[in-house]
PLY file of the C-alpha trace (Angstrom):
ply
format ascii 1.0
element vertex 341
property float x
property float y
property float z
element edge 340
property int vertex1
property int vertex2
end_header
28.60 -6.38 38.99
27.59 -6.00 35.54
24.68 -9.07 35.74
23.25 -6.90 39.19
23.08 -3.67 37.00
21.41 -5.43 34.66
19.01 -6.86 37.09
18.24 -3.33 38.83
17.31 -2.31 34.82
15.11 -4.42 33.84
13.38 -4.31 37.27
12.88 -0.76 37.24
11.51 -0.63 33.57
8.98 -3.51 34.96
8.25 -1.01 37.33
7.74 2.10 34.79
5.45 -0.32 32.44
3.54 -1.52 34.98
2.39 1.70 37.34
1.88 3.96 34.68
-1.53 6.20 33.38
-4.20 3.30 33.11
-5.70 5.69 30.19
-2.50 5.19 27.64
-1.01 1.95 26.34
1.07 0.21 28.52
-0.64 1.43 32.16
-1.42 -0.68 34.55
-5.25 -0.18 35.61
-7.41 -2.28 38.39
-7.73 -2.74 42.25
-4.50 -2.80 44.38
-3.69 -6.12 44.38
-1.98 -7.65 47.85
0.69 -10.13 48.16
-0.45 -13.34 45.70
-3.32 -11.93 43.91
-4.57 -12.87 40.11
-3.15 -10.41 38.08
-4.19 -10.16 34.68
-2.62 -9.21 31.40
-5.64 -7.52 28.36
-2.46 -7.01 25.72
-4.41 -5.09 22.07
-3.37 -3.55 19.01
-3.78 -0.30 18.05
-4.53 0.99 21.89
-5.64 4.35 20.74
-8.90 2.89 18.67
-11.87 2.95 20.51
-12.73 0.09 19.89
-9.71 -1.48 21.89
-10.28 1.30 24.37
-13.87 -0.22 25.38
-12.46 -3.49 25.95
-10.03 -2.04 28.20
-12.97 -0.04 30.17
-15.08 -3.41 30.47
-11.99 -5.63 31.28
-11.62 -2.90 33.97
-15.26 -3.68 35.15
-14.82 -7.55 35.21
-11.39 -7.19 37.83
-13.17 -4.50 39.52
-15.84 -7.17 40.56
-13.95 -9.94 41.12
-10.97 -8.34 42.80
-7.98 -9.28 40.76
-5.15 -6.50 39.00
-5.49 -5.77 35.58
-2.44 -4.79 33.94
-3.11 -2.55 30.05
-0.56 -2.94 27.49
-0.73 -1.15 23.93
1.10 -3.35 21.57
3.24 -1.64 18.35
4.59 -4.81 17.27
5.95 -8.07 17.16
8.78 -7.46 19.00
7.23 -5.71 21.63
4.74 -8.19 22.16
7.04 -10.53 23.57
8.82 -7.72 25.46
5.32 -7.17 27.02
4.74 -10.96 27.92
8.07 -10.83 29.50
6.70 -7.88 31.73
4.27 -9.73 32.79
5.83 -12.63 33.43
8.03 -10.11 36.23
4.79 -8.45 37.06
3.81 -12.29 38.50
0.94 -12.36 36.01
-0.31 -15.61 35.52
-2.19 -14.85 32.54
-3.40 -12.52 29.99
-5.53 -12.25 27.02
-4.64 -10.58 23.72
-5.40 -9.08 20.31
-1.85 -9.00 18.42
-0.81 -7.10 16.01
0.91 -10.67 14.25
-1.20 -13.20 14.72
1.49 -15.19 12.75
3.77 -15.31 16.23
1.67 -17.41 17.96
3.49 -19.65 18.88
6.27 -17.34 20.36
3.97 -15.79 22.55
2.71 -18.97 23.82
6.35 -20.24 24.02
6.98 -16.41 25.89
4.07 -17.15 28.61
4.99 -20.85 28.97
8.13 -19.65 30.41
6.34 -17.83 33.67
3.30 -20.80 33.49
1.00 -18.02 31.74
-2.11 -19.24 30.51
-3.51 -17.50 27.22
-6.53 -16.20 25.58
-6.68 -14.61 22.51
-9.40 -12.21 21.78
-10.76 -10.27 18.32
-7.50 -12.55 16.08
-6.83 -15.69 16.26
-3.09 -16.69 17.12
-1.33 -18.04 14.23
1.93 -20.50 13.47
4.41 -19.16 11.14
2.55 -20.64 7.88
-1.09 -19.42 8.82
-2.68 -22.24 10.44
-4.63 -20.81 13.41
-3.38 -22.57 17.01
-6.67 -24.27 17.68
-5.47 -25.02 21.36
-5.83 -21.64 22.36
-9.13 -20.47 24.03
-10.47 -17.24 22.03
-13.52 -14.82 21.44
-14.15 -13.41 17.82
-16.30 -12.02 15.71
-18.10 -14.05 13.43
-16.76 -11.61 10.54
-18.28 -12.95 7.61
-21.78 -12.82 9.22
-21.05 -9.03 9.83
-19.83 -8.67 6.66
-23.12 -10.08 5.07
-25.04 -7.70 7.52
-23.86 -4.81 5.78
-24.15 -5.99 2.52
-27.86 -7.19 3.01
-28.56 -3.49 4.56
-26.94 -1.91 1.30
-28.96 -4.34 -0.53
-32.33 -3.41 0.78
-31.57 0.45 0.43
-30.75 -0.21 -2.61
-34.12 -1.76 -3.69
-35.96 0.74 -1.32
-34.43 3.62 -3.67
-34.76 1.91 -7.23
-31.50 2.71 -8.12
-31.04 1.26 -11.55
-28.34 -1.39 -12.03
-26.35 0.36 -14.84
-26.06 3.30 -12.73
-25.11 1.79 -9.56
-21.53 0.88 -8.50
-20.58 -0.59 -5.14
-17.55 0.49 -3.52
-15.44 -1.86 -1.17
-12.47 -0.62 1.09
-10.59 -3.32 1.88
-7.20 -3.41 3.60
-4.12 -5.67 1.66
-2.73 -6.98 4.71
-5.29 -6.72 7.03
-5.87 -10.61 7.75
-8.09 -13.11 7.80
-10.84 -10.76 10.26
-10.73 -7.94 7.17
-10.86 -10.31 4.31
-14.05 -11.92 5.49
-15.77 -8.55 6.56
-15.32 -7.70 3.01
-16.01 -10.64 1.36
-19.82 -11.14 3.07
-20.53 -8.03 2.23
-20.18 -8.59 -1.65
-21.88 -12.31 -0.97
-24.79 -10.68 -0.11
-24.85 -7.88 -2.63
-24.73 -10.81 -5.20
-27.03 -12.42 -3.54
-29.38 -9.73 -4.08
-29.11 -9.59 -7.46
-26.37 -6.30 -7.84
-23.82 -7.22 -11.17
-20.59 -8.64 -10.19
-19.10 -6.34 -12.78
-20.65 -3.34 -10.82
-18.68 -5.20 -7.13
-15.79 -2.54 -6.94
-13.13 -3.55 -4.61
-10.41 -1.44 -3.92
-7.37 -2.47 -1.70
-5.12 0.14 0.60
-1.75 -0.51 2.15
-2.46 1.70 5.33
-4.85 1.21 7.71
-7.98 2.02 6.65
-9.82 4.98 7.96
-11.07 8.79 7.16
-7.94 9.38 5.16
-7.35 6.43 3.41
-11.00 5.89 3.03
-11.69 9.30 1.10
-8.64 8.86 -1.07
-9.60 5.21 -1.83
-13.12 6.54 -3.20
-12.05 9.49 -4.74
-9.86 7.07 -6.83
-12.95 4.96 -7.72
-15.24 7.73 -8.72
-12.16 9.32 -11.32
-11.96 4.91 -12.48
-16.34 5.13 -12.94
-17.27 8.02 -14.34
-20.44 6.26 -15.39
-21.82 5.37 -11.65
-24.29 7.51 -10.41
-25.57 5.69 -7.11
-22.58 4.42 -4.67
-23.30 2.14 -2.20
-20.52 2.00 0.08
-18.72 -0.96 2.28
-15.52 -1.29 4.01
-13.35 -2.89 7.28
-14.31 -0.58 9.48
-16.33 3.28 10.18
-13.70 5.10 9.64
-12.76 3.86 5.94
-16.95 4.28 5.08
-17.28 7.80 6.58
-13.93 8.59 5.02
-15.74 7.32 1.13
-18.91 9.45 1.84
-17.21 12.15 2.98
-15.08 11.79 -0.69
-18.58 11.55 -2.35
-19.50 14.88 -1.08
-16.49 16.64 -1.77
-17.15 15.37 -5.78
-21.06 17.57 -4.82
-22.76 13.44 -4.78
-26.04 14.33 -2.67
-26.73 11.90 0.00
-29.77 10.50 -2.13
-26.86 9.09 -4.38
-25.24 7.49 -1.77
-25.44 4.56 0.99
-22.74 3.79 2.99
-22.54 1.32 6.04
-19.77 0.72 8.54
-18.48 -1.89 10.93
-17.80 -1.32 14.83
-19.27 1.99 16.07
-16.80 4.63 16.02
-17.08 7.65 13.03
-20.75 6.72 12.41
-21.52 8.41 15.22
-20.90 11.74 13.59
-23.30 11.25 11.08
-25.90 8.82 12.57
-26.64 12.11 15.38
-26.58 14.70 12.78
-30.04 16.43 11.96
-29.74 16.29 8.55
-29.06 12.67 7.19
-25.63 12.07 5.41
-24.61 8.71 3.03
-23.39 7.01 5.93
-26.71 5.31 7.05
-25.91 2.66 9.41
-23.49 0.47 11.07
-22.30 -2.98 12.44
-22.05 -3.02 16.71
-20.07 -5.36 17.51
-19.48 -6.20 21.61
-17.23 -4.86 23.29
-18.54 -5.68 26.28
-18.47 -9.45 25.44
-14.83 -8.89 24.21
-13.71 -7.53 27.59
-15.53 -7.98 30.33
-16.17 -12.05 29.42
-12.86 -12.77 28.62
-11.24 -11.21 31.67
-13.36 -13.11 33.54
-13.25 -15.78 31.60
-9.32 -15.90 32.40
-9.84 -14.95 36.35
-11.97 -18.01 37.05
-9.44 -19.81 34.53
-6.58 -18.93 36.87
-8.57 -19.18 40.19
-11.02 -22.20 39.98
-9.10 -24.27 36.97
-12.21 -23.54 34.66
-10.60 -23.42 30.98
-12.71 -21.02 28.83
-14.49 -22.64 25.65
-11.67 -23.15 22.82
-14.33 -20.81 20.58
-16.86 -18.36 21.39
-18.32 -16.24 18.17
-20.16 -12.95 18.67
-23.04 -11.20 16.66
-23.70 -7.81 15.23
-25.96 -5.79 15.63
-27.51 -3.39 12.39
-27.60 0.01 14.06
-29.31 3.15 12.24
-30.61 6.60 12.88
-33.51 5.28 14.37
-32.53 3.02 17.18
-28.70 3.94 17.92
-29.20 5.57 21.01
-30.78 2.71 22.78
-29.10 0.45 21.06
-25.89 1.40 22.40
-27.46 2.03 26.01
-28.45 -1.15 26.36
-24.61 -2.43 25.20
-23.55 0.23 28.27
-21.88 2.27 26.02
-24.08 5.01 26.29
-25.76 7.15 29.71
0 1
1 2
2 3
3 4
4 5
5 6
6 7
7 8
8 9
9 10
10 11
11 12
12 13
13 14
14 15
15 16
16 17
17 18
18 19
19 20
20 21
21 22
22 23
23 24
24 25
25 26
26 27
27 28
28 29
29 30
30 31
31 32
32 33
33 34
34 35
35 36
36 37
37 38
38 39
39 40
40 41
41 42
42 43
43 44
44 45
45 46
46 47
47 48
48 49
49 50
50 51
51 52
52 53
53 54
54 55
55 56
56 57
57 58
58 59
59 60
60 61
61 62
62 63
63 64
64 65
65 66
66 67
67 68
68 69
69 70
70 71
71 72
72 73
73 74
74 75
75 76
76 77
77 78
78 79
79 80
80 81
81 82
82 83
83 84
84 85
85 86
86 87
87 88
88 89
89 90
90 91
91 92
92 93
93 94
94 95
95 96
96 97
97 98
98 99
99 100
100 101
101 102
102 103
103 104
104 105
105 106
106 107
107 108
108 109
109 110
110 111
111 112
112 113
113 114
114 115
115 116
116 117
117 118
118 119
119 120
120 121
121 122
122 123
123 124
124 125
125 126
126 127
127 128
128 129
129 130
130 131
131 132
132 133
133 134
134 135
135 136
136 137
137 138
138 139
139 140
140 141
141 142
142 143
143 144
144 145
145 146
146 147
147 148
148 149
149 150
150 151
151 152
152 153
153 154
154 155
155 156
156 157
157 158
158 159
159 160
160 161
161 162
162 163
163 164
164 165
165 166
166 167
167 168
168 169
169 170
170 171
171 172
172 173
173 174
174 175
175 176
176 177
177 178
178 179
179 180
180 181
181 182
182 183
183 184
184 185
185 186
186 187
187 188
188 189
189 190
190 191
191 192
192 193
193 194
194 195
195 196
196 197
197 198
198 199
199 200
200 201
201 202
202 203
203 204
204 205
205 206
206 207
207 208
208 209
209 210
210 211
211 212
212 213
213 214
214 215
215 216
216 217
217 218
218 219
219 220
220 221
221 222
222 223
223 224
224 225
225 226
226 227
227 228
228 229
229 230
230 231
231 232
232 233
233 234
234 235
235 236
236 237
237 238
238 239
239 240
240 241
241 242
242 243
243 244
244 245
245 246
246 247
247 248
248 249
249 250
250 251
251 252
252 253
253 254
254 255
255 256
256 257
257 258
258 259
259 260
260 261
261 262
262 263
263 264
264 265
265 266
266 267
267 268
268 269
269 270
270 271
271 272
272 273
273 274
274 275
275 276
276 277
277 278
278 279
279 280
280 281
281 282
282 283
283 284
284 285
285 286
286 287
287 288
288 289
289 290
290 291
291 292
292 293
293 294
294 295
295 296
296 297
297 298
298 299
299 300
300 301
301 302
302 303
303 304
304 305
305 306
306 307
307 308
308 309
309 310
310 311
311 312
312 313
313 314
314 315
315 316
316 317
317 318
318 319
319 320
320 321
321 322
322 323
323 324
324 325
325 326
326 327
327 328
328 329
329 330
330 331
331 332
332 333
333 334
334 335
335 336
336 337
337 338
338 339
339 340
């Protein structure tokens, strides 16, 4: 009696994970699917970001055209994550790609889905064993972070120049994140390649590392910090993880009265640039990093569709590019991504 309780349970919180709002973490979203359709799992971090939010709407796109069920799942945790496999595994999902948020239990969740036959594609981070090698047998789609990284500090580079800032004057600012992974670490680090590159001091290379997430909060305090540590600097150029943690350092810049003409800051992935990138009068946030998306969701969902339907395994490694965005060209920049009427 107490094993068919049980049962009824966990079959009716399948239920409740799998039919809920498509627009919050753990809906389901996607055609009706009949009796023995593909169903497909698009498991992320952080569901609330927009970032992860696109994906979702493109992923949505990709079963939308080729007819299979699409099941959403925000992830919190480790723990969850494999709860969440195991919901798909009773949702008869045979497979599912995902972003989680520890890459360092890779080989549960492959040892999760191998109990249902799932296959598995990881997107945005790699899947990691327990000591930090990546599991090179999975198929996945990043972003070739270091490149991006090096885009941003190549733009700062040129404004720099542009403005003939002088070098004892001019600090560079970088918001990193302590245990933000391997993705953050090399976003970060190509940025400061190329500033050296470019001839900036690496005594005038500032980087600054927070504990939280980085983003308008974190990202203000972080500068406000660095301008009380360099009293000295009078130009700021300004690089970080992600928008939020640049637009929160500019924003800190003009709370301490620094006019925009003091300042260049540029972000990664399209989110609080916006803001300032549409505003009439320009702000210290000049530009940003787009990075797909589109790629990120629609491709890989059907990337795993004609996986699970025609037996065509997707390539172990695809890389994606960024894309400089500024003022200027933003607007059809991002129309021609389809993120934009």
């Amino acid at each position: 009696m107490r094993r068919f309780a049980a049962a009824i349970a966990g079959l009716m919180a399948l239920a409740v994970l799998g039919c809920g709002d498509s627009s919050k973490p753990g809906g389901g979203a996607g055609p009706a699917a009949s009796s023995g359709a593909v169903k497909i799992g698009f498991l992320v971090k952080q569901a609330d970001d927009p970032w992860f939010q696109n994906e979702w709407k493109f992923a949505g796109q990709a079963a939308e055209k080729n007819g299979f069920e699409l099941i959403k799942i925000g992830l919190l945790d480790g723990p969850k994550t494999l709860a969440a496999i195991d919901t798909l595994g009773g949702q008869g999902a045979q497979g599912f790609i995902i972003c989680t948020p520890e890459p360092k239990i890779g080989q549960a969740i492959l040892d999760r889905a191998g109990r249902t036959g799932m296959k598995v594609m990881s997107v945005d981070d790699r899947l990691e064993a327990a000591d930090g090698k990546v599991i090179e047998s999975v198929p996945h789609m990043g972003i070739t972070a270091r490149d991006i990284g090096k885009l941003v500090g190549q733009g700062l580079a040129e404004e720099y120049k542009k403005r003939g800032w002088k070098q004892e004057e001019t600090g560079a600012c970088i918001l990193t994140h302590d245990p933000g992974g391997q993705t953050h670490m090399d976003r970060t680090q190509g940025a400061e390649e190329a500033l050296k590159a470019a001839g900036l001091a690496a005594d005038h290379i500032f980087e600054i590392a927070q504990k939280e997430e980085l983003g308008l909060a974190t990202g203000r305090d972080a500068m406000n910090s660095m301008m009380t540590q360099h009293p000295e600097i009078r130009n700021w150029l300004i690089a970080g993880v992600n928008d939020g943690s640049v637009a929160g350092a500019v924003r800190a810049t003009e709370g301490r009265g620094i006019g925009a003409e003091h300042v260049a800051g540029i972000g990664i992935g399209v989110d609080s640039s916006l803001t300032d990138l549409s505003q009439a009068k320009p702000t210290g946030f000049l530009a940003t990093v787009l990075i797909s998306p589109r790629r990120h969701g629609y491709n890989t969902a059907e990337m795993m569709y004609k996986w699970i339907k025609e037996g065509v395994e997707p390539p172990k490694v695809t890389w994606t590019q960024g894309i400089l965005i500024n003022r200027e060209n933003y607007q059809q920049v991002m129309k021609e991504q389809g993120l934009a009427q």
